[in-house]
C-alpha positions in Angstrom: 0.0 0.0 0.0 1.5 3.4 -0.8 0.8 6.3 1.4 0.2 9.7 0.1 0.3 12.8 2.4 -2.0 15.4 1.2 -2.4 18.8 2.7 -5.0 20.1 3.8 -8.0 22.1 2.0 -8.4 23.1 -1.5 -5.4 20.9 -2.7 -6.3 17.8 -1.0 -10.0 18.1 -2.8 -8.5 18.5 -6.4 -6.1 15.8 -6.4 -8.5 13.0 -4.7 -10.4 14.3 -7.9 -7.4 13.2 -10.1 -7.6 10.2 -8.1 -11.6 9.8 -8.3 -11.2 10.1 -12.8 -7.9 8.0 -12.3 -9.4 5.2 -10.8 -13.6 5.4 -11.6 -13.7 5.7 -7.8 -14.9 8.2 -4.9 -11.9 9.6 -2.4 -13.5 11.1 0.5 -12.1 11.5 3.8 -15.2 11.2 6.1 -15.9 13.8 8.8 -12.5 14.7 10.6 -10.6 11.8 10.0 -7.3 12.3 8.8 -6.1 9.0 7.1 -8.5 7.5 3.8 -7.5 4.0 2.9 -8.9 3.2 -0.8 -8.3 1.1 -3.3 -4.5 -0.2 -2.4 -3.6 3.6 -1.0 -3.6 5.0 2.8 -4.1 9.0 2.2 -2.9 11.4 5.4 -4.2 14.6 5.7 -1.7 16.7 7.0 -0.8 20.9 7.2 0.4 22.2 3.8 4.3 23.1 5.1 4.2 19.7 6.9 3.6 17.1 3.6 7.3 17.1 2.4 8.3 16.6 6.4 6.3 13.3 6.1 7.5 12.5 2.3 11.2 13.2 3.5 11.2 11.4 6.9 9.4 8.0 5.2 6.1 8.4 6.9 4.5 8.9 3.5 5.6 7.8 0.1 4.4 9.8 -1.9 3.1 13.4 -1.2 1.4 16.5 -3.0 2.8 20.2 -2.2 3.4 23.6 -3.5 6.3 24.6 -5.5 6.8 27.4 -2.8 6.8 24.8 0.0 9.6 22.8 -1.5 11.6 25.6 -2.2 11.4 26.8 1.1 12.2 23.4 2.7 15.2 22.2 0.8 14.8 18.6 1.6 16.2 16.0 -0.9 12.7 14.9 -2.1 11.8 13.8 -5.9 9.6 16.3 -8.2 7.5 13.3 -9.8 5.0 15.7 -11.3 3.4 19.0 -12.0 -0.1 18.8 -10.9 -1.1 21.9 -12.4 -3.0 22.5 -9.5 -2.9 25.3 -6.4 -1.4 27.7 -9.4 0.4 30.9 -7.2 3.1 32.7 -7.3 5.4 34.4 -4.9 5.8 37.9 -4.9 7.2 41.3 -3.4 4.5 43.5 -1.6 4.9 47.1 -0.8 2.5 49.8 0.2 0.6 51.5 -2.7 2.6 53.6 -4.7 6.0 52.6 -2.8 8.7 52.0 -5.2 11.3 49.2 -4.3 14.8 51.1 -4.2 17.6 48.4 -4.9 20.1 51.1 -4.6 19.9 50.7 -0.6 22.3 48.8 0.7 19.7 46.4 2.9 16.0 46.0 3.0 13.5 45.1 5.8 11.2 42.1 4.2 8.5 40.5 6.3 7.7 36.7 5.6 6.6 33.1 6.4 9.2 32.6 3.4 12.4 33.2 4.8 13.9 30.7 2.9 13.0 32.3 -0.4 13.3 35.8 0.2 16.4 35.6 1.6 18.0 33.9 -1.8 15.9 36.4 -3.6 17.4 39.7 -2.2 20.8 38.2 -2.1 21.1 37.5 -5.7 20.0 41.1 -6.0 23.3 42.1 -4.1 21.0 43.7 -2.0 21.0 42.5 3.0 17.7 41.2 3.6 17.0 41.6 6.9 14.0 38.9 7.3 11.4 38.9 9.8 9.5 35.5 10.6 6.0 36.3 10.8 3.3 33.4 10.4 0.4 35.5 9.5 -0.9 39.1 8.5 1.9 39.4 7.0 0.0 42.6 5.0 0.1 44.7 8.1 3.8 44.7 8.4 4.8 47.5 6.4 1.8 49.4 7.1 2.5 49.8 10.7 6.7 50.6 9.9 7.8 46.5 10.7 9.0 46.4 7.1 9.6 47.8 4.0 7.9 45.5 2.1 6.2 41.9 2.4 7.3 38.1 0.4 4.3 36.1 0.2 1.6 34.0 -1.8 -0.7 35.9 -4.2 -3.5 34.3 -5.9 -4.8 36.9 -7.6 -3.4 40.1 -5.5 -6.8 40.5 -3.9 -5.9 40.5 -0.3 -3.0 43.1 -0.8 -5.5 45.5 -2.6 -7.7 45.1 0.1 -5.0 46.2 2.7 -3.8 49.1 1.4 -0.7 47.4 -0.5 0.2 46.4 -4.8 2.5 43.4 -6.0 5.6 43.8 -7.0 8.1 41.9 -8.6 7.4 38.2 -8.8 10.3 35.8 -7.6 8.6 32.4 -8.2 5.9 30.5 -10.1 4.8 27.8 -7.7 1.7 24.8 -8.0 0.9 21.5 -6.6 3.5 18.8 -7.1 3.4 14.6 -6.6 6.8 14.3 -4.7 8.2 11.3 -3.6 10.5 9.9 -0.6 13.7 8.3 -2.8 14.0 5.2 -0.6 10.3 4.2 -1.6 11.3 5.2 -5.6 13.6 3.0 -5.7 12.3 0.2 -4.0 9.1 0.6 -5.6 9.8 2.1 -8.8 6.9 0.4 -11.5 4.2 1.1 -8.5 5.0 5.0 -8.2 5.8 5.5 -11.7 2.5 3.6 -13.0 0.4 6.1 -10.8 2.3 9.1 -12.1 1.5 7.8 -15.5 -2.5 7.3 -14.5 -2.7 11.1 -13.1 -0.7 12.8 -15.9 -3.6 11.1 -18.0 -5.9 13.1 -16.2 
């Protein structure tokens, strides 16, 4: 039985549909439960950043993640596939009608991607001081924490809406089947023959 770790939410929904058209059956996880076993596959439902933990650790075979996630974790996991799901890109943030000045010799960025920005801003030859915040990130440079924000924009909605535009974009990111290398290797024609049922999807 391969197990898959799924994060939670949106993403979980649309692959257990690539599943559902895969396979001509129904993936549900029932109520609260957080492990589905169906049709030779034990799914865990787990928090987005914590899937490629899982994948890396063996706990899960196989697993399904953003782009950004990966990126930000740096674990040595296999890119199976591009789901072409969860489509989002990181970007820069800054309060309307604030310019980004790459002439300054550092920059104060607030972010859950620390990882990410940090990489970013050095290859601009530019100090990145980072600051870890896990959420409202918006409000950071409108109350002086920052000069600008790195997060995840969908469509740029929830900057608008707080009194801040998108910037540059430093990555494209969507929903990826990873995989742990141990179980790739050892089970090679199982893993690849499900790849090969969900890219047909």
């Amino acid at each position: 039985m391969l197990t898959i770790a799924l994060p939670k939410g949106r993403i979980a929904e649309q692959t257990l549909e690539k599943f559902e058209k895969a396979f001509g059956e129904k993936f549900i996880f029932q109520d609260r439960k957080l492990i589905l076993e169906k049709a030779g596959f034990r799914f865990l439902n787990v928090r987005n950043q914590d899937v490629p933990t899982y994948v890396m650790y063996g706990a899960a075979d196989l697993g399904v993640v953003g782009l950004d996630v990966l990126e930000e974790k740096e674990y040595d996991i296999l890119k199976l596939l591009d789901l072409e799901i969860g489509k989002c890109k990181v970007a820069i943030g800054l309060k309307k009608g604030d310019k980004l000045d790459w002439n300054k010799s550092s920059i104060k960025v607030a972010t859950k991607h620390t990882k990410i920005a940090k990489k970013f801003f050095e290859q601009k030859a530019m100090a990145a001081q980072i600051v870890k915040l896990y959420g409202s990130i918006e409000l950071a440079p409108l109350v002086g924490l920052s000069d600008c924000i790195v997060d995840i924009v969908e469509t740029g909605a929830t900057m608008k809406q707080n009194g801040l535009e998108v910037a540059d974009t430093i990555m494209q990111s969507s929903a990826y089947l990873i995989s742990n290398k141990n179980s790739y290797y050892l089970r090679k024609d199982d893993i690849l023959d499900l790849r090969e049922k969900i890219a047909r999807t």
